[in-house]
mmCIF file of the C-alpha atoms, coordinates in Angstrom:
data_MODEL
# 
_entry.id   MODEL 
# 
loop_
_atom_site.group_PDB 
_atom_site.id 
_atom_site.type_symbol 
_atom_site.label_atom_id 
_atom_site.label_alt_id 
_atom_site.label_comp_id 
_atom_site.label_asym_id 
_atom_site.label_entity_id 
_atom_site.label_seq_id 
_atom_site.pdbx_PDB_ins_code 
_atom_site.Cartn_x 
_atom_site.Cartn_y 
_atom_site.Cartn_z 
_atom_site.occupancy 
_atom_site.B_iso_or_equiv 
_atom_site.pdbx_formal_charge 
_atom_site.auth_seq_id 
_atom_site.auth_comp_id 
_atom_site.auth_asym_id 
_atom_site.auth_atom_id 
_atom_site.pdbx_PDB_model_num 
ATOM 1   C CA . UNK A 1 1   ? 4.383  9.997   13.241 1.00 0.00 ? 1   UNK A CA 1 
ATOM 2   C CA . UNK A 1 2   ? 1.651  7.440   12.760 1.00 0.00 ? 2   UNK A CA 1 
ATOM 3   C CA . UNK A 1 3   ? 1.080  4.955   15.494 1.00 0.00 ? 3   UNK A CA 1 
ATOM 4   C CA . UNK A 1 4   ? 1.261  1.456   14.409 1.00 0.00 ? 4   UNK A CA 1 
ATOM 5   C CA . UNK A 1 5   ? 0.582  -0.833  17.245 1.00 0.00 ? 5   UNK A CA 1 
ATOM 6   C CA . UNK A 1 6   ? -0.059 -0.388  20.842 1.00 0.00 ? 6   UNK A CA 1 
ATOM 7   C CA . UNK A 1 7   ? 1.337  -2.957  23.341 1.00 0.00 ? 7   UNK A CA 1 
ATOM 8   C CA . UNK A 1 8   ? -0.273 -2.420  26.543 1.00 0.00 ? 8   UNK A CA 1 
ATOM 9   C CA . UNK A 1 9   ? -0.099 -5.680  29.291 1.00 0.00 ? 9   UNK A CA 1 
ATOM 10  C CA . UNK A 1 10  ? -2.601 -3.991  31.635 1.00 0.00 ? 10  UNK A CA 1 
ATOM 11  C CA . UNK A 1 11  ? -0.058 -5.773  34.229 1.00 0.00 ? 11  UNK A CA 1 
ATOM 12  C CA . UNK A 1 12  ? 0.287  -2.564  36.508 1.00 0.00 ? 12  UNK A CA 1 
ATOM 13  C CA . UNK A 1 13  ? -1.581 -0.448  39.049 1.00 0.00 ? 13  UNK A CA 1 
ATOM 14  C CA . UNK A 1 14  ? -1.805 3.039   37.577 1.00 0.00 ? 14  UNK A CA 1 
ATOM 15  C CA . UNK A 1 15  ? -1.244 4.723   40.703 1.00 0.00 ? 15  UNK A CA 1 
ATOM 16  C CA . UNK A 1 16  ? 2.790  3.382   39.971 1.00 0.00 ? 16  UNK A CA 1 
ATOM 17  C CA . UNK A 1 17  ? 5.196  6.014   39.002 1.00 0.00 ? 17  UNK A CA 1 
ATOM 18  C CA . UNK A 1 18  ? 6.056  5.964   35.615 1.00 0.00 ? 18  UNK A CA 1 
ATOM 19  C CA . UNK A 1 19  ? 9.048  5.458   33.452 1.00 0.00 ? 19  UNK A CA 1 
ATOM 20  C CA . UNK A 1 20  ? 8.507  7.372   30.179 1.00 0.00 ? 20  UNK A CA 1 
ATOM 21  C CA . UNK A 1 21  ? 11.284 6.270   27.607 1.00 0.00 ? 21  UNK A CA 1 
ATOM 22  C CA . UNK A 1 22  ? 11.519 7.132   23.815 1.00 0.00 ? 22  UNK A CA 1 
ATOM 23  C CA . UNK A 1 23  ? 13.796 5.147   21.950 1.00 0.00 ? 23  UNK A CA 1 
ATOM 24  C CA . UNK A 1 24  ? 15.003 5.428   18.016 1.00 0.00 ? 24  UNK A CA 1 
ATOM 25  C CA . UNK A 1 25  ? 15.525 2.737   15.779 1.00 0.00 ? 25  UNK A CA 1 
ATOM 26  C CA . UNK A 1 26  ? 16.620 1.683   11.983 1.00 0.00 ? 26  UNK A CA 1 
ATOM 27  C CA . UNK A 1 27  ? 14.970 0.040   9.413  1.00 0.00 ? 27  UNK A CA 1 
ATOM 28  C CA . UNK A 1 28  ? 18.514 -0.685  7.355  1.00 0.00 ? 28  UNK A CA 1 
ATOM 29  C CA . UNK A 1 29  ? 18.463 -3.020  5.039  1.00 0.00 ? 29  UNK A CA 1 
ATOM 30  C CA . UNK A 1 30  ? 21.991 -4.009  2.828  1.00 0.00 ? 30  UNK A CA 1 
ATOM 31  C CA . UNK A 1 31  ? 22.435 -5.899  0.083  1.00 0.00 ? 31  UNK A CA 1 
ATOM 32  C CA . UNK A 1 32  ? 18.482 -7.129  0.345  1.00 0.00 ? 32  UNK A CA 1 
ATOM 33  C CA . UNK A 1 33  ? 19.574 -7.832  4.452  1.00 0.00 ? 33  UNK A CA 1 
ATOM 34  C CA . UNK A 1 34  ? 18.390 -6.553  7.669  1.00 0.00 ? 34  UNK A CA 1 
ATOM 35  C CA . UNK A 1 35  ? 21.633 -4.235  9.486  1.00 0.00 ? 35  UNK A CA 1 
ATOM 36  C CA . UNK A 1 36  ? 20.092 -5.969  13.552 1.00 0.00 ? 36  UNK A CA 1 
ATOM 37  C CA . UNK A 1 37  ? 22.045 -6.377  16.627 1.00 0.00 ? 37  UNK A CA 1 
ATOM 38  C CA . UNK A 1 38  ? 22.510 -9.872  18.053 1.00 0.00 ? 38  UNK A CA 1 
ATOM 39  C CA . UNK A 1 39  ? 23.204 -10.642 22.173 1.00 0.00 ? 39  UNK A CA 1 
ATOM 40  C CA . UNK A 1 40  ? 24.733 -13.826 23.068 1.00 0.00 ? 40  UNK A CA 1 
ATOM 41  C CA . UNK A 1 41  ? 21.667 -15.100 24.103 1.00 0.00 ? 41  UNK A CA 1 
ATOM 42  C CA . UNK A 1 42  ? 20.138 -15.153 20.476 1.00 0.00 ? 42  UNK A CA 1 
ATOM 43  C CA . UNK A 1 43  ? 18.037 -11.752 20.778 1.00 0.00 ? 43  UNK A CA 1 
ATOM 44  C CA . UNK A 1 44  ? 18.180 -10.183 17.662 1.00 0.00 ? 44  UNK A CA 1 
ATOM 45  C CA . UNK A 1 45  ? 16.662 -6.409  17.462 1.00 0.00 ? 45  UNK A CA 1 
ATOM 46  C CA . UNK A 1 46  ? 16.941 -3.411  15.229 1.00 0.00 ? 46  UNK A CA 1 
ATOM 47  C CA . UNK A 1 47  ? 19.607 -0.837  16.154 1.00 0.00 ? 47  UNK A CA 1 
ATOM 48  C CA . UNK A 1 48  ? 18.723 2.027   18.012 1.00 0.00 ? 48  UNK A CA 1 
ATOM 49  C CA . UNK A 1 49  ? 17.988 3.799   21.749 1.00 0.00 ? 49  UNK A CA 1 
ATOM 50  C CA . UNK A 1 50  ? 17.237 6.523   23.820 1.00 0.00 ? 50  UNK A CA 1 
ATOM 51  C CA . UNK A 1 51  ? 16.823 9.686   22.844 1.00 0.00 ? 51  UNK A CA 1 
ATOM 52  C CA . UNK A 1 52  ? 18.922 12.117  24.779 1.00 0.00 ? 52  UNK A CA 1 
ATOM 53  C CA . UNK A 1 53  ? 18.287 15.628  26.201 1.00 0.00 ? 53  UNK A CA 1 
ATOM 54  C CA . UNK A 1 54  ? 18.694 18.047  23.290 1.00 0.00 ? 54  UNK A CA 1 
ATOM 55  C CA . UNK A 1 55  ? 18.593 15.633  20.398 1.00 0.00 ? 55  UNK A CA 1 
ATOM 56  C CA . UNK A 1 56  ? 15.771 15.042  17.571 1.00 0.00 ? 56  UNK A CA 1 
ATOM 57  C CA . UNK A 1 57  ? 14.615 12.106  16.438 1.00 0.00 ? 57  UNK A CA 1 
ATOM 58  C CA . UNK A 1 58  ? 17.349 12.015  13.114 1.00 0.00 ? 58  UNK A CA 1 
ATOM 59  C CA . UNK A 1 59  ? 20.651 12.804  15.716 1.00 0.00 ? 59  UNK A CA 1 
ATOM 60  C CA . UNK A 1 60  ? 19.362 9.861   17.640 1.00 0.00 ? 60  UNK A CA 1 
ATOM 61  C CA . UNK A 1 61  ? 19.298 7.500   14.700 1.00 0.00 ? 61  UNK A CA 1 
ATOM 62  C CA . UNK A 1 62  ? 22.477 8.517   13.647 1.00 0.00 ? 62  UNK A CA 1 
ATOM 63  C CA . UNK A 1 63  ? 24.064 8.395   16.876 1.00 0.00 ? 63  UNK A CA 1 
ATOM 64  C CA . UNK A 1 64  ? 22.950 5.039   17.803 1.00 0.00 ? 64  UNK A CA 1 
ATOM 65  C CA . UNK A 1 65  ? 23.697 3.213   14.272 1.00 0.00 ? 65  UNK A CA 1 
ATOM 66  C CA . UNK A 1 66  ? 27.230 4.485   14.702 1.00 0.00 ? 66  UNK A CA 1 
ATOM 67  C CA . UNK A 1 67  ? 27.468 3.557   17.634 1.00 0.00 ? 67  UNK A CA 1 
ATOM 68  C CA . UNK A 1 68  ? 26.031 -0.367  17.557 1.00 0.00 ? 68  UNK A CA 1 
ATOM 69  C CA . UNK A 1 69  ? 26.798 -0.888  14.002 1.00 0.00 ? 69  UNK A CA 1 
ATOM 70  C CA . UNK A 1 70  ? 29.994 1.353   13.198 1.00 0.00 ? 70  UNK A CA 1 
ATOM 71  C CA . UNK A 1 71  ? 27.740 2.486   9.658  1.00 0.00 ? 71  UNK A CA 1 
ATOM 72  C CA . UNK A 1 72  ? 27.291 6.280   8.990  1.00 0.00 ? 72  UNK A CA 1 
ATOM 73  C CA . UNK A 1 73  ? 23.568 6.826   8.292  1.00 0.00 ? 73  UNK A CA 1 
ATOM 74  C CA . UNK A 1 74  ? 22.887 8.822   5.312  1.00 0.00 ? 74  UNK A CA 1 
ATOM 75  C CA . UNK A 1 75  ? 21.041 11.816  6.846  1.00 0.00 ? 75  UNK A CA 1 
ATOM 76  C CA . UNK A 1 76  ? 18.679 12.212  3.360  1.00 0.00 ? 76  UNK A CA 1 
ATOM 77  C CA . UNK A 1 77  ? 17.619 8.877   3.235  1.00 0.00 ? 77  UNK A CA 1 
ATOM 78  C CA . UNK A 1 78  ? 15.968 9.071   6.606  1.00 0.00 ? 78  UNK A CA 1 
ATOM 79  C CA . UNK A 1 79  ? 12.222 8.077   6.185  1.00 0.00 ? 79  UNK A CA 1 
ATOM 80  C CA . UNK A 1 80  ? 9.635  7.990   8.831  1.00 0.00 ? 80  UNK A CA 1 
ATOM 81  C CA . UNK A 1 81  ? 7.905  4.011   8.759  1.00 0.00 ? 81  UNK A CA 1 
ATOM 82  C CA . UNK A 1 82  ? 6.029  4.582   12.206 1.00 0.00 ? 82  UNK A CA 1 
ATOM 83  C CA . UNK A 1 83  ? 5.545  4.731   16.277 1.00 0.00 ? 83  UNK A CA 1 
ATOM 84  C CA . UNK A 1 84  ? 5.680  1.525   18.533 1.00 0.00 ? 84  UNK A CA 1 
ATOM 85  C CA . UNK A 1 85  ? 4.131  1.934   22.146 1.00 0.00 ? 85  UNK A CA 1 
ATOM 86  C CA . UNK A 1 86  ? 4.577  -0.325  25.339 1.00 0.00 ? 86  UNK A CA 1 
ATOM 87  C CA . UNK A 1 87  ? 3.416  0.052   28.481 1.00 0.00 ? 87  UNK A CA 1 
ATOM 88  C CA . UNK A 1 88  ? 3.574  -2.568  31.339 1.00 0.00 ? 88  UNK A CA 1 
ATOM 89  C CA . UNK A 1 89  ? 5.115  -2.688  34.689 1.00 0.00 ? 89  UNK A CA 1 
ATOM 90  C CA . UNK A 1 90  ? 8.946  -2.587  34.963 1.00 0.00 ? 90  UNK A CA 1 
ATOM 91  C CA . UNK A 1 91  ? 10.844 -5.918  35.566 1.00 0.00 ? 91  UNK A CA 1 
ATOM 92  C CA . UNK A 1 92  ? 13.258 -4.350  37.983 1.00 0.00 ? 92  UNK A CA 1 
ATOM 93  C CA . UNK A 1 93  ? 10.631 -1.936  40.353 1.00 0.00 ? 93  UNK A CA 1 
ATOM 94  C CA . UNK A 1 94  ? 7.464  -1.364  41.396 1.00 0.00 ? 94  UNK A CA 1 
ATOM 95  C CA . UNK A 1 95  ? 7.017  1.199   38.389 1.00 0.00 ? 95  UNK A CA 1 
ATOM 96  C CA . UNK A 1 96  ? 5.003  1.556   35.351 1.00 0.00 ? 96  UNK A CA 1 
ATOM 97  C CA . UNK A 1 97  ? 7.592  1.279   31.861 1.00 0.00 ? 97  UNK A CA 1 
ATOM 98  C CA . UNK A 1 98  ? 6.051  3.340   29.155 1.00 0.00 ? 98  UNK A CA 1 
ATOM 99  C CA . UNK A 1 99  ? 8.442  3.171   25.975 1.00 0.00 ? 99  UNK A CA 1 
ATOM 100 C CA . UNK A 1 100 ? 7.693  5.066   23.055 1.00 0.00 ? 100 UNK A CA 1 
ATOM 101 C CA . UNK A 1 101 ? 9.501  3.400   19.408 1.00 0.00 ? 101 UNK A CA 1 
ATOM 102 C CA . UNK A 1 102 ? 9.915  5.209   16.828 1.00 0.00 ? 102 UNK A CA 1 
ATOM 103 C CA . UNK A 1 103 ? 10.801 3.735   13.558 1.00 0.00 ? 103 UNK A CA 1 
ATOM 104 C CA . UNK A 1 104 ? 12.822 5.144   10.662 1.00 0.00 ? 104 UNK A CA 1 
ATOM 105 C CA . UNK A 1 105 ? 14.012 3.820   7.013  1.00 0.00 ? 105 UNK A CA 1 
ATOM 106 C CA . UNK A 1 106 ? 16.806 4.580   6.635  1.00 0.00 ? 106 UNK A CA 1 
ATOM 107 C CA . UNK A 1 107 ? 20.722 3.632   4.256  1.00 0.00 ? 107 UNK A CA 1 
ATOM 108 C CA . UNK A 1 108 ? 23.940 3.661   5.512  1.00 0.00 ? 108 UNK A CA 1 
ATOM 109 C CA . UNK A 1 109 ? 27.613 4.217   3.696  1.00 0.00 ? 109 UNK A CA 1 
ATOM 110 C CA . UNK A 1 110 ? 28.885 1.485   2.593  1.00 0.00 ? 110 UNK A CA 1 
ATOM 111 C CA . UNK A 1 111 ? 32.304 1.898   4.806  1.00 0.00 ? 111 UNK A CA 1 
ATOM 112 C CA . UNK A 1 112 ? 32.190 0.610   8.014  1.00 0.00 ? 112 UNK A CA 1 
ATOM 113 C CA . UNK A 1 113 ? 33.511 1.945   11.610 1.00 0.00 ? 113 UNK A CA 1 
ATOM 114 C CA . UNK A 1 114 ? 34.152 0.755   14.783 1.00 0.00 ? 114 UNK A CA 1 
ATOM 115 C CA . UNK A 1 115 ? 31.343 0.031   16.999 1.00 0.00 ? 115 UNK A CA 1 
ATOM 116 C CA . UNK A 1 116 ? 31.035 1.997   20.450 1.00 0.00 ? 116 UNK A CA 1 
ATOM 117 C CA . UNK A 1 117 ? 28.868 -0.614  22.855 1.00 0.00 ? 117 UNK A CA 1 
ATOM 118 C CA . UNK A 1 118 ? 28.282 0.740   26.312 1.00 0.00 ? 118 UNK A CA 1 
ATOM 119 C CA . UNK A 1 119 ? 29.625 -1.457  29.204 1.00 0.00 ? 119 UNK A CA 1 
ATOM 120 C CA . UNK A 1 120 ? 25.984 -3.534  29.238 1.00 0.00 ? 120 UNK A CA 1 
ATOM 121 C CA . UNK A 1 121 ? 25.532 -3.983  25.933 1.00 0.00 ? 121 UNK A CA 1 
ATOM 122 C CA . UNK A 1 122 ? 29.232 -5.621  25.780 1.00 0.00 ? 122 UNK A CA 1 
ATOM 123 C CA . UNK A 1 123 ? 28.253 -7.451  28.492 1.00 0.00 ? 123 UNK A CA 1 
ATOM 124 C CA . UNK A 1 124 ? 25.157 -8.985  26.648 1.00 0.00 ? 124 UNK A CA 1 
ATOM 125 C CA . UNK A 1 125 ? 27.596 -9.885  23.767 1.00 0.00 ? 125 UNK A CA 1 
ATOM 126 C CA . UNK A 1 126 ? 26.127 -7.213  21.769 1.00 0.00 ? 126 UNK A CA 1 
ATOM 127 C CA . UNK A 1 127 ? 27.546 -7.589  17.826 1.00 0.00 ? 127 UNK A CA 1 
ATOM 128 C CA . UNK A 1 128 ? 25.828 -6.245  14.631 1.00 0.00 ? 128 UNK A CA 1 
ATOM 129 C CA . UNK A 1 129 ? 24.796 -9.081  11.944 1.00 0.00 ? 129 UNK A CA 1 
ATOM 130 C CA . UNK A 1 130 ? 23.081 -9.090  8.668  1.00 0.00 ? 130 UNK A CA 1 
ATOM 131 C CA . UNK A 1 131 ? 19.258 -11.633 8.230  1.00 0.00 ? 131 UNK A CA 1 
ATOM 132 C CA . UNK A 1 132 ? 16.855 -11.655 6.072  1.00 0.00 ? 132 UNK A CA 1 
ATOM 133 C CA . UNK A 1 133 ? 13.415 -10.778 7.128  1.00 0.00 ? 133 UNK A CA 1 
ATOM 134 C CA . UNK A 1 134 ? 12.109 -14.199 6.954  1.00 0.00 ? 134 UNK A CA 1 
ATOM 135 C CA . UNK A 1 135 ? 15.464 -15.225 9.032  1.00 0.00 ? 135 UNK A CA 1 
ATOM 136 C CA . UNK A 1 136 ? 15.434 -12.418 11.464 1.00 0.00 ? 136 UNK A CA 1 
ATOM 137 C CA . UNK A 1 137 ? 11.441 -13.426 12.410 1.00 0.00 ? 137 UNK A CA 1 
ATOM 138 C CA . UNK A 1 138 ? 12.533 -16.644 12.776 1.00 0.00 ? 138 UNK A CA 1 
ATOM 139 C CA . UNK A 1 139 ? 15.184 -16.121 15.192 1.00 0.00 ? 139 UNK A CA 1 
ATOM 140 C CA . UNK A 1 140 ? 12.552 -13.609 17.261 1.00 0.00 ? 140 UNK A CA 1 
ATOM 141 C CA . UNK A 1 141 ? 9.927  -16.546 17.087 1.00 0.00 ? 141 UNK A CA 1 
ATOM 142 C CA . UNK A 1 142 ? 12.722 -19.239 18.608 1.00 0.00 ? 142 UNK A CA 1 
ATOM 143 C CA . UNK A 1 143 ? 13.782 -16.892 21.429 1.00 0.00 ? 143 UNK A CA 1 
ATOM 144 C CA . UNK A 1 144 ? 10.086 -16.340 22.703 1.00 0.00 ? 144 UNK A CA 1 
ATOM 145 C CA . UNK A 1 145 ? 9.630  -20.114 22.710 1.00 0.00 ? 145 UNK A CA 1 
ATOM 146 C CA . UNK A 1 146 ? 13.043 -20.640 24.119 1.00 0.00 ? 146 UNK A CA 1 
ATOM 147 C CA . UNK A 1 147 ? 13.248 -17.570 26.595 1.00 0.00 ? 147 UNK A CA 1 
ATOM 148 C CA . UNK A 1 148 ? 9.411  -16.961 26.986 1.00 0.00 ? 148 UNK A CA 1 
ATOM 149 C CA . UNK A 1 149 ? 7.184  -13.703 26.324 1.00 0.00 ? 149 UNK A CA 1 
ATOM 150 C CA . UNK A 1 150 ? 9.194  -11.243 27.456 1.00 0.00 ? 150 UNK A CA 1 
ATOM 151 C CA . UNK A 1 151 ? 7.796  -7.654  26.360 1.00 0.00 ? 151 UNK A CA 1 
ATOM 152 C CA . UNK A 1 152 ? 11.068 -7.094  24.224 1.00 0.00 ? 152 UNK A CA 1 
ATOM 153 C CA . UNK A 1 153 ? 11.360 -10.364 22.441 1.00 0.00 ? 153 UNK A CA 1 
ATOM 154 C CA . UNK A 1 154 ? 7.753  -9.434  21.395 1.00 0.00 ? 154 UNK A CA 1 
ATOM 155 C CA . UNK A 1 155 ? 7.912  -6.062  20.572 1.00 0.00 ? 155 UNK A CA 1 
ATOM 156 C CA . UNK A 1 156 ? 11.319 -6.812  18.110 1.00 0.00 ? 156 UNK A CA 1 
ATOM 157 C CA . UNK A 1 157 ? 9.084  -10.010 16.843 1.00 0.00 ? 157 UNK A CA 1 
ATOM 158 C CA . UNK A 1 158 ? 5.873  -7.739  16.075 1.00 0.00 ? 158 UNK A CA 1 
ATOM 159 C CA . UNK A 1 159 ? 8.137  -5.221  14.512 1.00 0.00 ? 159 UNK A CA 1 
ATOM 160 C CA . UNK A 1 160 ? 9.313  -7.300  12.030 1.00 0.00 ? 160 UNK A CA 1 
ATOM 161 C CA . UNK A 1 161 ? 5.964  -8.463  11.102 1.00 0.00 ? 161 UNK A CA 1 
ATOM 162 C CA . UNK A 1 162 ? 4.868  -4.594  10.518 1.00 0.00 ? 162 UNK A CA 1 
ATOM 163 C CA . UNK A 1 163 ? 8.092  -4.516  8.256  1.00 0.00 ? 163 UNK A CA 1 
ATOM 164 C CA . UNK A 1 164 ? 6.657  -7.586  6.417  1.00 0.00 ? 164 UNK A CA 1 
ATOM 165 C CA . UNK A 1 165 ? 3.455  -6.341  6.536  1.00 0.00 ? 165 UNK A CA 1 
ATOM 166 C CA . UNK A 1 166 ? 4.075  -3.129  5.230  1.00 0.00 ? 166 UNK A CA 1 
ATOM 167 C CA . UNK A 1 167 ? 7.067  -3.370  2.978  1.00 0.00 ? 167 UNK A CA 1 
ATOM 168 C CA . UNK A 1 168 ? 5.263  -2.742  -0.158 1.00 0.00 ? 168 UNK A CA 1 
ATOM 169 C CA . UNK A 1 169 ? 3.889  0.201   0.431  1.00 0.00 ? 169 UNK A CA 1 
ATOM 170 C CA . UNK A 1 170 ? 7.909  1.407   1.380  1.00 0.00 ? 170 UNK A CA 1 
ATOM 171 C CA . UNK A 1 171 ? 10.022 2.111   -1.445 1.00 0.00 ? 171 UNK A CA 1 
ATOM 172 C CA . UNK A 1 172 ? 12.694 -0.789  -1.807 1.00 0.00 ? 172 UNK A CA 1 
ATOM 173 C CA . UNK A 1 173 ? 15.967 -0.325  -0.243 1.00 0.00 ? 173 UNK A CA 1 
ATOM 174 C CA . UNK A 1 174 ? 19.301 -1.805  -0.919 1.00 0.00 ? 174 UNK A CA 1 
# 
């Protein structure tokens, strides 16, 4: 997969142990909207997460849109858009966190399930909502005035502008 931007803060000592993370996320749009997950702080973020032992790339996505969104991803329509990687030093330890994002276009049936949050994500007031592009990079931009740089408030915000960037070259998707 082609590596589309590099976020590296520089912030650690590389000595640090590292935490090596590869998460999965969905490009879905509906009805000409972006499929995100909201907290109830404001973040808004694409779905998606950790890849688990045993699992590709494609039971990932599908595993994690079901569960945050309650959509079925439609395994065909799966298309590759590109690789995301961070690297800075953790907020909670004395550790390096090295996450590796990899992007995927994909469409979802139209019939909705329930969503499956784990007991943080309720706890963050997680909830799946529909933006436009334009609206969902405005809502990134107003949390990282609001809340400050945090490294995951800008790696959802430069995501989006990739998807803007790029979305020509994609073929459309309702």
């Amino acid at each position: 997969m082609e590596k589309i931007l590099v976020m590296d803060e520089h912030n650690y000592d590389d000595n640090l142990e590292e935490i090596c993370r590869v998460s999965i996320r969905g490009i879905i749009f509906v009805n000409g909207k972006l499929l995100m997950i909201e907290s109830s702080f404001g973040e808004v973020k694409l779905p998606g997460g950790g890849l688990e032992a045993g699992e590709d790339d494609c039971q990932t996505l599908i595993r994690e849109v079901k569960e945050e969104t309650g959509y079925d991803v439609i395994p065909e329509s799966i298309q590759p858009f590109g690789e995301i990687e961070e690297k800075r030093l953790s907020v909670h330890e004395p550790k390096i966190w090295h996450q590796i994002n990899r992007l995927y276009f994909c469409d979802v049936y139209p019939k909705q399930g329930q969503c499956e949050y784990s007991e943080n994500e309720k706890k963050a007031g997680f909830h799946q909502v529909f933006y436009t592009l334009e609206d969902a990079l405005e809502k990134n931009e107003s949390m990282l005035q609001k809340e400050g740089r945090h490294a995951w408030n800008q790696r959802e915000y430069k995501t989006l502008l990739l998807i803007k960037d790029r979305w020509n070259t994609f073929p459309k998707r309702e």
